[in-house]
DRENTORSE-352656 format. One record per residue (C-alpha): x, y, z. Coordinates in pm, whole numbers, always signed. Layout:
N
@c1 X, c2 Y, c3 Z
...
END
This chain:
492
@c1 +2402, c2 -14272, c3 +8908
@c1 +2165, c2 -14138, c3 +9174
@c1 +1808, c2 -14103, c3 +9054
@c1 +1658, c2 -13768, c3 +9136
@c1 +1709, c2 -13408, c3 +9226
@c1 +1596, c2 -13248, c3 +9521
@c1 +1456, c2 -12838, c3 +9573
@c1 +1354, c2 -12642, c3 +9843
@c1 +1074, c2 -12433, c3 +9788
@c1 +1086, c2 -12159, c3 +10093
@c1 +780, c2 -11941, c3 +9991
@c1 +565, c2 -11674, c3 +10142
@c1 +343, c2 -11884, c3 +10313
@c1 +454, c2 -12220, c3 +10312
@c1 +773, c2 -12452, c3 +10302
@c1 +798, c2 -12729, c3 +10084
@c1 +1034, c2 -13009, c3 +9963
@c1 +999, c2 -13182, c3 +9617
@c1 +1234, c2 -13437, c3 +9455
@c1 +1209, c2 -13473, c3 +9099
@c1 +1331, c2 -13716, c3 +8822
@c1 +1505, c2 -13645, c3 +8525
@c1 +1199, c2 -13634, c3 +8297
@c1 +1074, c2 -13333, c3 +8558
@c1 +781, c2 -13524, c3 +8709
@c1 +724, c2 -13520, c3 +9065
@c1 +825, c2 -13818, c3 +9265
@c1 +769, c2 -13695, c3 +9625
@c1 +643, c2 -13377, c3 +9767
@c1 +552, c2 -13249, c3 +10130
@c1 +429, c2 -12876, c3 +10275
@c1 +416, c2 -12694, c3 +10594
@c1 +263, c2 -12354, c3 +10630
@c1 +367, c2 -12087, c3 +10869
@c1 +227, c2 -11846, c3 +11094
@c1 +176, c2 -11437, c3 +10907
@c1 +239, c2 -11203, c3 +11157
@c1 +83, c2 -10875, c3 +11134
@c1 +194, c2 -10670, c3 +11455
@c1 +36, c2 -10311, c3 +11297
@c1 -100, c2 -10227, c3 +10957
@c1 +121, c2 -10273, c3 +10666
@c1 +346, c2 -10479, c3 +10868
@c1 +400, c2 -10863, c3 +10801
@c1 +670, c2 -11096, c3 +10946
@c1 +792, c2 -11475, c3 +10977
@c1 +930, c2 -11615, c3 +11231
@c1 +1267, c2 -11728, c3 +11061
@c1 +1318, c2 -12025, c3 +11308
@c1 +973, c2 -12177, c3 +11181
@c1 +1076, c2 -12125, c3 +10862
@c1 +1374, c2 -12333, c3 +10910
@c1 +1202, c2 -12619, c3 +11088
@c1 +945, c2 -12662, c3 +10898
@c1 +1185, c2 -12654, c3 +10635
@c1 +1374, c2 -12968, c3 +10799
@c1 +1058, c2 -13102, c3 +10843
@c1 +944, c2 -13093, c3 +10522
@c1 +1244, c2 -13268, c3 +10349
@c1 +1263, c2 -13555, c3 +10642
@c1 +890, c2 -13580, c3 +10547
@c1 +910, c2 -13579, c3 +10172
@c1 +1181, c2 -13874, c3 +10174
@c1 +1071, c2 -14108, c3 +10390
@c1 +723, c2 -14060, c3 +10182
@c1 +859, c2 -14209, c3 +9877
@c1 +1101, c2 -14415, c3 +10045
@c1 +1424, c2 -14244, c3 +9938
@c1 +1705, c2 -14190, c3 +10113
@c1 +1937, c2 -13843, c3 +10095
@c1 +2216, c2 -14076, c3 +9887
@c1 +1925, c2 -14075, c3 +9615
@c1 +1964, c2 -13716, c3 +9530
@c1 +2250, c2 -13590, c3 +9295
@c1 +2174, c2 -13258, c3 +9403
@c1 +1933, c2 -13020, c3 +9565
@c1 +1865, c2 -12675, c3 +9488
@c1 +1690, c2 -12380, c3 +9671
@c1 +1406, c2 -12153, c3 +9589
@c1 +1260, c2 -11876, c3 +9783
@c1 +1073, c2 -11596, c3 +9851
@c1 +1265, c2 -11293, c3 +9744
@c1 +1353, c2 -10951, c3 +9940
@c1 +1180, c2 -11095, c3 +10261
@c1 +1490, c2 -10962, c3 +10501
@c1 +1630, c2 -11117, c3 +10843
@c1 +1949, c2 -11033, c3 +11023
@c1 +2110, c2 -11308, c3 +11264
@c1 +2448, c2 -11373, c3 +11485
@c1 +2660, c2 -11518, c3 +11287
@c1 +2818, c2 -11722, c3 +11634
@c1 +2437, c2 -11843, c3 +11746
@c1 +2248, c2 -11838, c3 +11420
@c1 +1989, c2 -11690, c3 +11675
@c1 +1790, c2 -11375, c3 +11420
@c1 +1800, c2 -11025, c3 +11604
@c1 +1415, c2 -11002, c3 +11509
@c1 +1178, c2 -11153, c3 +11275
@c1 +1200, c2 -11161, c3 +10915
@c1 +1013, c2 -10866, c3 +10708
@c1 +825, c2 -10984, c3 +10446
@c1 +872, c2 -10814, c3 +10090
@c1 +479, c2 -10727, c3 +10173
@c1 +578, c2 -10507, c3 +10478
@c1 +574, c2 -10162, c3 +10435
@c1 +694, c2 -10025, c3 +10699
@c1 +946, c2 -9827, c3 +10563
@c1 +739, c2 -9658, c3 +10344
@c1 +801, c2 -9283, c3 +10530
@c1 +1216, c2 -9383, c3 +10411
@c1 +1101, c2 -9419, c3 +10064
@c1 +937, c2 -9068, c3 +10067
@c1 +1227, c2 -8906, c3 +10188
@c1 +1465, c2 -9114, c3 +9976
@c1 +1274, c2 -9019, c3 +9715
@c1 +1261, c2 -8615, c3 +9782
@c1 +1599, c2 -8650, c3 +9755
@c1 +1640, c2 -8794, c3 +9430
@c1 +1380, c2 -8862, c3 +9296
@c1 +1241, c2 -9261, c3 +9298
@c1 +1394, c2 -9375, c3 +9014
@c1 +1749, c2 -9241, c3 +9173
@c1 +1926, c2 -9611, c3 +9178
@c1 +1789, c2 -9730, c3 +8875
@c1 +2056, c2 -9744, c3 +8681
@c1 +2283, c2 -9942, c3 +8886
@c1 +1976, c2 -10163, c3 +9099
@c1 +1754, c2 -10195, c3 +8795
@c1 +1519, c2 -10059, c3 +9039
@c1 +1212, c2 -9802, c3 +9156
@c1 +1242, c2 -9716, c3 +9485
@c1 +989, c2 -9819, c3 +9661
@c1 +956, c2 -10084, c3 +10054
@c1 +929, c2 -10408, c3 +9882
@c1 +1351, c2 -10447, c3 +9830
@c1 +1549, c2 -10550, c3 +10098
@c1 +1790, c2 -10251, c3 +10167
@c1 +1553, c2 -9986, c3 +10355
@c1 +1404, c2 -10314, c3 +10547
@c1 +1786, c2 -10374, c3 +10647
@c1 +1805, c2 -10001, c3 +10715
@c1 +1539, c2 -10039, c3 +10947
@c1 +1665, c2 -10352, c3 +11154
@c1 +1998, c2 -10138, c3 +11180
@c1 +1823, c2 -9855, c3 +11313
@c1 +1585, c2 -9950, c3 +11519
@c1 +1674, c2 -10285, c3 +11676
@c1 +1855, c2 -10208, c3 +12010
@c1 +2233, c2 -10281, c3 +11976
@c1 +2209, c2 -10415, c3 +11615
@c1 +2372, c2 -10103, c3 +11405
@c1 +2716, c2 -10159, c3 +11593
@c1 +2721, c2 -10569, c3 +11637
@c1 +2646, c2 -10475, c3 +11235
@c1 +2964, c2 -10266, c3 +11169
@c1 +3157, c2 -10489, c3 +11458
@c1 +3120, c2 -10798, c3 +11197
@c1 +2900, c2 -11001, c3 +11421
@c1 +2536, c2 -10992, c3 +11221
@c1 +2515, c2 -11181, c3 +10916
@c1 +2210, c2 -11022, c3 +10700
@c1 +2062, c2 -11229, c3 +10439
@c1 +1727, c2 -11363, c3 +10199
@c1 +1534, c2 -11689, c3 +10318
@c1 +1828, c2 -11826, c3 +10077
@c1 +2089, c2 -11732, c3 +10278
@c1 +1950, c2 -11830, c3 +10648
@c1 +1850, c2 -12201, c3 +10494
@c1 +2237, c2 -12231, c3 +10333
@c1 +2308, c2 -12093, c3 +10672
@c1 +2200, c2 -12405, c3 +10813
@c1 +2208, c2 -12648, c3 +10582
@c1 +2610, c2 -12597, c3 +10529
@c1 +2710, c2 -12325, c3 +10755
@c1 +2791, c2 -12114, c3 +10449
@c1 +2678, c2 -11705, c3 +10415
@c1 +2591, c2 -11691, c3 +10030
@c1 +2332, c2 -11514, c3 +9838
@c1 +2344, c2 -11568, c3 +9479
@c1 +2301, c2 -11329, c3 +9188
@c1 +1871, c2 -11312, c3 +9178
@c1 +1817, c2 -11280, c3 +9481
@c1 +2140, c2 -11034, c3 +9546
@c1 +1964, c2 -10842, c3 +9247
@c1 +1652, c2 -10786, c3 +9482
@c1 +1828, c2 -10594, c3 +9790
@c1 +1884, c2 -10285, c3 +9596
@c1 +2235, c2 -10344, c3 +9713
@c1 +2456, c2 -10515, c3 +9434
@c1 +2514, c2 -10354, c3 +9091
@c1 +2340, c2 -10540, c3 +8849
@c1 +2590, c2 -10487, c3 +8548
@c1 +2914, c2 -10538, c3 +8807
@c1 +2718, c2 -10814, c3 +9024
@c1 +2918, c2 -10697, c3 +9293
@c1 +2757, c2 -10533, c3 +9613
@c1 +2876, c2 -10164, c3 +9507
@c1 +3025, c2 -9928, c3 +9785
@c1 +2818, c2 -9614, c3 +9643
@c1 +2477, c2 -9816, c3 +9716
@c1 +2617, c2 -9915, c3 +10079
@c1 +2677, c2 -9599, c3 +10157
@c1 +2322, c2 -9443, c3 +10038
@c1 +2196, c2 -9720, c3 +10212
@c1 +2394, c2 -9702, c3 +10552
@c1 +2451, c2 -10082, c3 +10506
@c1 +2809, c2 -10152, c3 +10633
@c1 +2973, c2 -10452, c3 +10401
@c1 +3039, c2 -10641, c3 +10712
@c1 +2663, c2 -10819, c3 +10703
@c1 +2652, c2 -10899, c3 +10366
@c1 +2682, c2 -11248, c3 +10240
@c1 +2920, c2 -11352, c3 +9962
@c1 +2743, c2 -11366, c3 +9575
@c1 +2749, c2 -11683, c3 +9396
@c1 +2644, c2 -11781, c3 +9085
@c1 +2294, c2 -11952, c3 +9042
@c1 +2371, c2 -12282, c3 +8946
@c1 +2727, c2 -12408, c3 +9105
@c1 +2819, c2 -12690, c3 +9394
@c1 +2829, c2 -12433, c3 +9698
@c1 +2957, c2 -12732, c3 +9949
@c1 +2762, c2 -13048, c3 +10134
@c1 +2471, c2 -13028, c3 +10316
@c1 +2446, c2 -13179, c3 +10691
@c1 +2120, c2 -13275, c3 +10872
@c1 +1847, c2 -13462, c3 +10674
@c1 +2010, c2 -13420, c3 +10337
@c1 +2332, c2 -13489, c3 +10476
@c1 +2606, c2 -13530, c3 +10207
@c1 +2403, c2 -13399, c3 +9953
@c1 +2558, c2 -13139, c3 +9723
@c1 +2362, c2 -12777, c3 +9779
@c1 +2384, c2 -12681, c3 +9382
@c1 +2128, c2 -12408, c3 +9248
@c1 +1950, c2 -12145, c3 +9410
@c1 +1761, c2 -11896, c3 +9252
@c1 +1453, c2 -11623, c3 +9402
@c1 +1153, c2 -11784, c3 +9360
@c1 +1056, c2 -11587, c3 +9045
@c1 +1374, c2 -11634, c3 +8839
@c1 +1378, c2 -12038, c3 +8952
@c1 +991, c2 -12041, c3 +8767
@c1 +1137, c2 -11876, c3 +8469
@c1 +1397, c2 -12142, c3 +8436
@c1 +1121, c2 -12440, c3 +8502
@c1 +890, c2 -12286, c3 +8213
@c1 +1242, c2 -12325, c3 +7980
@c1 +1210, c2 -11924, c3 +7949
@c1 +1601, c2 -11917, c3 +7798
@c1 +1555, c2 -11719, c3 +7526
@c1 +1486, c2 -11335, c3 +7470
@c1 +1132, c2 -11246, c3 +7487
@c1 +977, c2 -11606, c3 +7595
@c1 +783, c2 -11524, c3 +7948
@c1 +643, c2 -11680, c3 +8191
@c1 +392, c2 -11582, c3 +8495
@c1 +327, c2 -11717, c3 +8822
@c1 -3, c2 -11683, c3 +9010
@c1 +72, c2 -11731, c3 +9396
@c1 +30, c2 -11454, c3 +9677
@c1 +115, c2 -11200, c3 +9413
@c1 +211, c2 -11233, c3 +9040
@c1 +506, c2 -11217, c3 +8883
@c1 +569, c2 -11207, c3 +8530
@c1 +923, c2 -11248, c3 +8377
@c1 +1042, c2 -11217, c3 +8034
@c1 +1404, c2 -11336, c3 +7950
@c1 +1569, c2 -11046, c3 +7763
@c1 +1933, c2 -11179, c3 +7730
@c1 +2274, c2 -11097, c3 +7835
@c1 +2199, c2 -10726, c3 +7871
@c1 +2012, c2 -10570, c3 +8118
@c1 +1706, c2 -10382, c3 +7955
@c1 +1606, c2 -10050, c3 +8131
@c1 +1264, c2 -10005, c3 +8164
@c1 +1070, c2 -9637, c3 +8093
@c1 +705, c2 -9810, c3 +8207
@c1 +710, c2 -9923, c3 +8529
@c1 +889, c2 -10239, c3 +8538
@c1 +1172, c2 -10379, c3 +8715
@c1 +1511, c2 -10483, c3 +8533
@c1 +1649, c2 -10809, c3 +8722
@c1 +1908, c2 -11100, c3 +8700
@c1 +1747, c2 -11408, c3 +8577
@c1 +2007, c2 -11642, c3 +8634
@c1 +2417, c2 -11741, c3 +8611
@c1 +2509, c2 -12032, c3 +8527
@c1 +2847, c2 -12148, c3 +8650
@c1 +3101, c2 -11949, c3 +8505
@c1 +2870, c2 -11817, c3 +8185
@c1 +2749, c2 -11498, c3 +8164
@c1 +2460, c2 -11374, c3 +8362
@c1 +2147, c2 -11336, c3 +8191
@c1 +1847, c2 -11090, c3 +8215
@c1 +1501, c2 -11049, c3 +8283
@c1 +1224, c2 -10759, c3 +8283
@c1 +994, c2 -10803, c3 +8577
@c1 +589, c2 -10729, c3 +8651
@c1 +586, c2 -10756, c3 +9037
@c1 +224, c2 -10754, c3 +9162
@c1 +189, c2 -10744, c3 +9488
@c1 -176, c2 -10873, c3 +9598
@c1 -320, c2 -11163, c3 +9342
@c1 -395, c2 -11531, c3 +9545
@c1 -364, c2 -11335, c3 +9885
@c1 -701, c2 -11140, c3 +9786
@c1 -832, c2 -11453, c3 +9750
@c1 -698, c2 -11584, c3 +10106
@c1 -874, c2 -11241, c3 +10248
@c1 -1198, c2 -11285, c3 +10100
@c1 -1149, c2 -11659, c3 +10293
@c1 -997, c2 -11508, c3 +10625
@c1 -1099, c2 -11169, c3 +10706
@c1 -1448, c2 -11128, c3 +10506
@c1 -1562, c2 -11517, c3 +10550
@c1 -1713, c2 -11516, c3 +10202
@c1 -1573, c2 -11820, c3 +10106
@c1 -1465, c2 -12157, c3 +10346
@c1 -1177, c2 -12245, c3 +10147
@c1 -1014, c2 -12063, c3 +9874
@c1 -1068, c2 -12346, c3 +9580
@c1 -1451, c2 -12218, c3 +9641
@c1 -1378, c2 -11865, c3 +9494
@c1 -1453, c2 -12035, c3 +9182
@c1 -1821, c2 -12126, c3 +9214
@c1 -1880, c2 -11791, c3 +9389
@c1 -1744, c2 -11607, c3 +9129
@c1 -1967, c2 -11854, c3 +8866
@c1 -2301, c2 -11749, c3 +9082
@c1 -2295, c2 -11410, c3 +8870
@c1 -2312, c2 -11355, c3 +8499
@c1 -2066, c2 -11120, c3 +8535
@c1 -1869, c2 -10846, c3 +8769
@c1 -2202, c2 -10633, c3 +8784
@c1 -1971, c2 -10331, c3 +8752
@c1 -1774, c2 -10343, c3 +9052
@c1 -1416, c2 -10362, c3 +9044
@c1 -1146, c2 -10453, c3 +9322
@c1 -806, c2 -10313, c3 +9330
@c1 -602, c2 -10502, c3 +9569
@c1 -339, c2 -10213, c3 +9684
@c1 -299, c2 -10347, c3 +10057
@c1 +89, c2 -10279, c3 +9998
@c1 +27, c2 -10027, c3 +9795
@c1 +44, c2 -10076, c3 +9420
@c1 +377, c2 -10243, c3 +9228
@c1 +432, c2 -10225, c3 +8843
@c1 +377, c2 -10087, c3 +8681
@c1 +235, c2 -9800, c3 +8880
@c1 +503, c2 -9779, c3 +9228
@c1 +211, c2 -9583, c3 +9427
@c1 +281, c2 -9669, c3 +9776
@c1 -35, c2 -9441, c3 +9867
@c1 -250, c2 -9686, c3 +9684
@c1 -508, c2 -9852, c3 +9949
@c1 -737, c2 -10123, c3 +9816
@c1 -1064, c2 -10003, c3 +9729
@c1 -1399, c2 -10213, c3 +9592
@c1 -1552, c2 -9947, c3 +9323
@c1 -1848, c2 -9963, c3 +9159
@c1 -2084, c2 -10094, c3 +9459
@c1 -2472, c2 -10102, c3 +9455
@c1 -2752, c2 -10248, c3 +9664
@c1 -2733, c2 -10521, c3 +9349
@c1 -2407, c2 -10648, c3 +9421
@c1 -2395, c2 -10947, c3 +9623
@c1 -2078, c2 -11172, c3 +9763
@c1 -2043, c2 -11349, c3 +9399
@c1 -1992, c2 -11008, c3 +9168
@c1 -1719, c2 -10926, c3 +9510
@c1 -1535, c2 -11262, c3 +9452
@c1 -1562, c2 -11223, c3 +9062
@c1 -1375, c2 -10860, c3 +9104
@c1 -1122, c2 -11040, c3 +9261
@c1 -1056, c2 -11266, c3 +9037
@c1 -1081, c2 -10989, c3 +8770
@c1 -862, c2 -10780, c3 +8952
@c1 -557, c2 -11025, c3 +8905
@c1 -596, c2 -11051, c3 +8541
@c1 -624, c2 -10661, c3 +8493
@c1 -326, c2 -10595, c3 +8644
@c1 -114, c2 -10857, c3 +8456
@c1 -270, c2 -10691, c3 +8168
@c1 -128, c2 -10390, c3 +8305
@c1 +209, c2 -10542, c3 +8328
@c1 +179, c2 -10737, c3 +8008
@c1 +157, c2 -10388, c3 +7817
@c1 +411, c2 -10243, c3 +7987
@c1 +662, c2 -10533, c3 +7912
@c1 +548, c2 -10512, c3 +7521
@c1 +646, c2 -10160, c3 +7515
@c1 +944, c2 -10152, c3 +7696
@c1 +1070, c2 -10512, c3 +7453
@c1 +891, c2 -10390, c3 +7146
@c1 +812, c2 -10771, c3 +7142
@c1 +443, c2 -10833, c3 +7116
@c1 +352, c2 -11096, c3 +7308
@c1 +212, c2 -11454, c3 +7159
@c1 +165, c2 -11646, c3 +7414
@c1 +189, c2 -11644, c3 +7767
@c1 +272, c2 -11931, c3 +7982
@c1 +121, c2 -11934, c3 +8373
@c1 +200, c2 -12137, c3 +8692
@c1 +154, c2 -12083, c3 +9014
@c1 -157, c2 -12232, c3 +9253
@c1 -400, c2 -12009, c3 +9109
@c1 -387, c2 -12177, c3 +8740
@c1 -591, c2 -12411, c3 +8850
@c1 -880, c2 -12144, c3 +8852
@c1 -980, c2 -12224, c3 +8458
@c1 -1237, c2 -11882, c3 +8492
@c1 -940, c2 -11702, c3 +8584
@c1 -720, c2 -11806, c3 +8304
@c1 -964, c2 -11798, c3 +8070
@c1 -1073, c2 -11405, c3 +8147
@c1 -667, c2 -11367, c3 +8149
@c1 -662, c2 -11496, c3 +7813
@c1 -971, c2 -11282, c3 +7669
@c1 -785, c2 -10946, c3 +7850
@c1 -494, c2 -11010, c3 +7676
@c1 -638, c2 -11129, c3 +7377
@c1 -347, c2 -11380, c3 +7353
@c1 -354, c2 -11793, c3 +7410
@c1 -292, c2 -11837, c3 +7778
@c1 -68, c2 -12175, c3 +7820
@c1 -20, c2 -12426, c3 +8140
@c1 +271, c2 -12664, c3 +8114
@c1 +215, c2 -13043, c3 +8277
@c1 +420, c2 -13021, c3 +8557
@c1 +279, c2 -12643, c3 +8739
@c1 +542, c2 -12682, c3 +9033
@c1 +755, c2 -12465, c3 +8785
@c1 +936, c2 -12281, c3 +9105
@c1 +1096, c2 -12608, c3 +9276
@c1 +1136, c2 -12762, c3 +8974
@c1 +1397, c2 -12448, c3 +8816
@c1 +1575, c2 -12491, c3 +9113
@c1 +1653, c2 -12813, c3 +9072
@c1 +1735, c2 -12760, c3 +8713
@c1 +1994, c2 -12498, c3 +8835
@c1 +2144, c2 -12818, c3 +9072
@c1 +2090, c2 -13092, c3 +8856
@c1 +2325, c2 -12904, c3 +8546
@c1 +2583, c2 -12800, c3 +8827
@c1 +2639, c2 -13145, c3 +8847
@c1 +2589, c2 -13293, c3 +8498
@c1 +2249, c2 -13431, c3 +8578
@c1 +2143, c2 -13290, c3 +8283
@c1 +2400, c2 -13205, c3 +8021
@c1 +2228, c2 -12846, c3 +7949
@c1 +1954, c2 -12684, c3 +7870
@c1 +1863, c2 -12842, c3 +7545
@c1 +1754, c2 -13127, c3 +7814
@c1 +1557, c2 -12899, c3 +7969
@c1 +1353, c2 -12783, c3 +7681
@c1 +1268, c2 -13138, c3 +7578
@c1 +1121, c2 -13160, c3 +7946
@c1 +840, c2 -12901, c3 +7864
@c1 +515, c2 -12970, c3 +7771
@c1 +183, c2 -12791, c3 +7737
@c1 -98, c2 -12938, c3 +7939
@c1 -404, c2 -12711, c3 +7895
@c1 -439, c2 -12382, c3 +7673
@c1 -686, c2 -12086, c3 +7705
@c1 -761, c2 -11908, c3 +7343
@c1 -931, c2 -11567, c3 +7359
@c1 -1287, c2 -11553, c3 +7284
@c1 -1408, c2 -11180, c3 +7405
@c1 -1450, c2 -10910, c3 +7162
@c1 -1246, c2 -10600, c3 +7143
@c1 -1536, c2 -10373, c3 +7238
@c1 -1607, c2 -10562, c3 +7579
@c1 -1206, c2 -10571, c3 +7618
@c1 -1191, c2 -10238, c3 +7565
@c1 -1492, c2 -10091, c3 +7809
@c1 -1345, c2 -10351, c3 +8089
@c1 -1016, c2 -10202, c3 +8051
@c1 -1125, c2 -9883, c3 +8073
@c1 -1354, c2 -9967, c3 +8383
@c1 -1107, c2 -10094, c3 +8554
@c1 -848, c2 -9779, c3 +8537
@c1 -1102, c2 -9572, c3 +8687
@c1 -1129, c2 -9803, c3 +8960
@c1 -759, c2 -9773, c3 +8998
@c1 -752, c2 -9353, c3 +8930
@c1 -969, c2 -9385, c3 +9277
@c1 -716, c2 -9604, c3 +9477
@c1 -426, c2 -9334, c3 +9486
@c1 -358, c2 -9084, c3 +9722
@c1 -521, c2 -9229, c3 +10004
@c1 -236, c2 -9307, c3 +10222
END
């Protein structure tokens, strides 16, 4: 039997390829970053065709690393950034423009008027979400509309729209698939149904002709040609819902978050979709084969690690972003000044696209250290935020909450997570959670593992963080930090 698994791990600012063996350790890895693009304010792009050779790249590089050949894998699987939306000729494969990023919020006048005309919470029921720019469908509204020529090559059949899923499958086997996550994230399919629904086109102006084909999560899709030729392309799953599945999150109310360029917390809630009354996003977590779809409820943050890249790349405080750390240990403590990140605007659980990020709090005493300690701060509040939004919505109190993501390795940060929640904050041993649920979703699509029992038994805690703050410093904290936020509406 072949030895490993492979996944692709398409993400907001980097490509990667990691091939894993059954036990879920790492056996090779490589990474290429790509170029942001930021032609205004509040827009932010990829060029898809780096994306896709760097992704090449990446898994040429990663196997000839470890010596392996493509007959080594029994499967591969694909992760990836979700809502980020491209549109491309399905003849050529050529895109029609760059991709926009889930950041970009250029559509944000749409959402307004979308909005005044039903209100934002007018496709919940059927999307499972707020309106609001980060989704796909008014960033495919806006390619339609505004790229010369596009609408009608749309409606003539010749565009092909998709997620970074759907342009890699694209090349790697000439397919146009999206499976259910990331089909969950355009706005566009009806998350009960998990069918792209007519009524949402419509609203939308999205003619069916673009739209890919929905699969399940975790099913052989067809071969893959180039450097994994012959492989079979197995699992794919947006980058949030694939971490879920690497932390073993299977049952109702086990959760998981991951600390990257935002965060993202997930808890499973089961084969029902849960609505949410507190700000929080009802999603697909994954299908398996032909078994019934399960659910998720979802804490989208937009700005977390990337605060820490913009101390790094626009303010120079820090030379790389590992040294936020000993910056942020140069203080005692935040000195009173807080940092609310809302360069997007702000996600869950608040939806305030007029939200600007704004440093509160500021004296002639604060220096670059209490700065870089607000923004570490800053991430944990708002999981907090999203943490007590989930609990309410569930009615599950949270015990424990396991983390991934690059910014785990931050132990300040996860300990001042852990002291804000007041619960044990828990890192597994293998933190490449992301790749490694996609290739869970490959490797049981072809009886690499026999289910998910196996991939329970691959779990295993690595480092804990118990709380150790007391409930009046928790408390005058919180409420600190709400006042910082009070002052970052309105201002767009």
């Amino acid at each position: 039997m072949t030895r490993f698994v492979g996944a692709i791990d398409q993400g907001t600012t980097s490509s990667r390829f990691i091939v894993f063996d059954r036990g879920g350790n790492t056996i090779a890895v490589a990474q290429k970053e790509h170029r942001q693009i930021y032609p205004q304010p509040g827009w932010v792009e990829h060029d898809p065709i780096e994306i896709r050779d760097n992704t090449m790249a990446v898994i040429d590089q990663a196997l000839r690393s470890a010596g392996l050949q493509p007959s080594d894998l029994a499967a591969v699987g694909i992760t990836n950034q979700r809502e980020t939306t491209l549109l491309w000729d399905r003849a050529t494969g050529q895109p029609v423009y760059n991709a926009l990023v889930w950041q970009d919020t250029r559509v944000d006048p749409m959402v307004a008027a979308y909005a005044r005309e039903g209100g934002q919470d007018r496709f919940r029921a059927q999307t499972g979400l707020p309106l609001a720019s980060y989704f796909s469908a008014l960033k495919l509204r806006w390619l339609l509309d505004t790229v010369p020529g596009v609408r009608a090559r749309g409606e003539a059949g010749d565009l092909a729209f998709g997620t970074m899923d759907s342009w890699l499958l694209r090349h790697l086997t000439g397919q146009h698939i999206t499976d259910v996550t990331n089909a969950s994230r355009t706005q566009l399919m009806d998350i009960s149904t998990l069918q792209w629904d007519d009524g949402l086109l419509a609203a939308f102006g999205v003619p069916r002709a673009v739209l890919p084909r929905i699969v399940p999560s975790s099913c052989v899709y067809g071969e893959a040609r180039g450097p994994l030729a012959g492989v079979p392309v197995a699992g794919i799953l947006g980058d949030q819902q694939a971490a879920l599945m690497g932390q073993a999150c299977f049952r109702p109310g086990e959760a998981k978050n991951t600390y990257g360029t935002g965060c993202f917390l997930l808890m499973h809630t089961g084969t029902a979709p849960m609505p949410s009354a507190h700000g929080l996003i009802t999603t697909v977590a994954a299908q398996l084969g032909d078994q019934p779809a399960t659910y998720a409820l979802e804490g989208s943050i937009a700005i977390t690690g990337a605060l820490v890249q913009w101390l790094r790349d626009n303010l120079g405080l820090i030379k790389n972003s590992a040294d936020v750390e000993a910056l942020a240990l140069s203080v005692p403590d935040n000195g009173d000044v807080y940092f609310v990140p809302a360069f997007s605007g702000l996600y869950a659980p608040y939806w305030r696209a007029d939200a600007r990020g704004t440093i509160a709090g500021l004296t002639r005493f604060a220096s670059g250290g209490h700065i870089a300690r607000a923004a570490l701060e800053a991430t944990a509040y708002q999981v907090m935020d999203v943490v007590r939004a989930m609990e309410q919505d569930s009615g599950i109190p949270m015990a424990s909450l396991r983390v991934d993501g690059g910014m785990v390795v931050n132990r300040t940060l996860m300990q001042f997570q852990a002291d804000m929640l007041n619960v044990a904050v828990v890192r597994p041993s293998c933190v490449e959670t992301t790749a490694l649920g996609a290739a869970y979703a490959a490797g049981l699509a072809v009886g690499y593992w026999a289910g998910l029992d196996d991939l329970r038994a691959n779990w295993a805690e690595a480092e804990r963080w118990s709380p150790a703050m007391d409930a009046g410093r928790r408390d005058a904290l919180s409420a600190s930090w709400h006042k910082a936020v009070d002052r970052s509406m309105g201002w767009s």
